[in-house]
C-alpha positions in Angstrom: 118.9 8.0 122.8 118.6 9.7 119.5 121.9 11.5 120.2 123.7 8.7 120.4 122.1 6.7 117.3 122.6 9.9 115.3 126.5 9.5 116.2 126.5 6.0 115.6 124.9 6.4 112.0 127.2 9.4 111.4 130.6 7.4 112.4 129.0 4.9 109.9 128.6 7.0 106.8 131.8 8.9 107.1 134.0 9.1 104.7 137.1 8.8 107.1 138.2 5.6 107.5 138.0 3.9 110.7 138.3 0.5 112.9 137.4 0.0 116.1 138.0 -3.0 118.8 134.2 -3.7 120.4 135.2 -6.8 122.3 138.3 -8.6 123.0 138.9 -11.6 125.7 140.6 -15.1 125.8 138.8 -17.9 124.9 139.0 -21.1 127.7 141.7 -22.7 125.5 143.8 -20.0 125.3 143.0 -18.3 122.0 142.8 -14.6 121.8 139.4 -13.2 120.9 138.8 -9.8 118.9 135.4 -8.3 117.5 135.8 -5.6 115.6 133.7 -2.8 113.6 134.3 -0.7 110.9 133.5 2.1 107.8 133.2 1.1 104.0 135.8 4.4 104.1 138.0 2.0 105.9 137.4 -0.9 103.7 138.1 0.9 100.6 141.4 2.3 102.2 143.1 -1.1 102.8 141.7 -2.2 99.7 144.0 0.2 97.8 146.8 -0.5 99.7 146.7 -4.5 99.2 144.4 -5.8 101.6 142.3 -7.5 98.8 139.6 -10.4 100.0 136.6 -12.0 98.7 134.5 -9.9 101.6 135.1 -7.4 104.2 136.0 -10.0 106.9 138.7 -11.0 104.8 140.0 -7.8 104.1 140.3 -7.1 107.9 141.7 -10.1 108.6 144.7 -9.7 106.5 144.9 -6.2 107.5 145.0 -7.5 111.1 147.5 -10.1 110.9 149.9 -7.9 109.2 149.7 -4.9 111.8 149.7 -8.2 114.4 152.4 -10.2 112.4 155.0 -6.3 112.4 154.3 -6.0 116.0 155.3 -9.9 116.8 158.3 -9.4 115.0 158.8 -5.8 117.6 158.3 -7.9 120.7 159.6 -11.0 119.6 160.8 -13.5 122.5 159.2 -11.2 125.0 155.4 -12.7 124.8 153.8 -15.7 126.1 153.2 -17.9 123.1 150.0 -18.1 121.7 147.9 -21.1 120.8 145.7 -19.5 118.0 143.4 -16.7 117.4 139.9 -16.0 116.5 138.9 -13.1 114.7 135.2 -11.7 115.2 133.6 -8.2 113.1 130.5 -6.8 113.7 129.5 -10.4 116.1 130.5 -12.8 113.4 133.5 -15.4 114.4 135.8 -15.6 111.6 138.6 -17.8 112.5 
């Protein structure tokens, strides 16, 4: 048990930036769903390179629908359509 809190808090602190995806499913109307976690390290790395928000949510967000909005343009025509999206960090919805 303490091994794996000692990881956790270790991941937490570094200073190498890093997201993750903890959750993901598809809502009952169709909407993708996302929860993600993060470093400050990671924060302060998209910060520099123009993902500026008023808080950290924010900041992923926009980091998110860019890497999402590149990839779109990759596959375009060969995805279902999507309705919407929600966006969840750390157990917060952020739509």
């Amino acid at each position: 048990m303490f091994k794996k809190v000692r990881q956790f808090w270790n991941k937490r602190v570094s200073k190498k930036p890093w997201l993750e995806i903890i959750s993901e499913g598809i809502e009952t109307d169709g909407r993708v769903r996302l929860e993600f976690d993060w470093n400050s390290a990671f924060i302060e790395h998209i910060r520099q390179h123009g993902f500026v928000g008023h808080n950290e949510e924010e900041c992923v967000r926009m980091y998110v629908e860019a890497l999402t909005n590149t990839t779109m343009q990759d596959v375009e025509g060969q995805l279902p359509k999507a309705t919407g999206s929600t966006l969840a960090s750390s157990g917060k919805i952020i739509s």
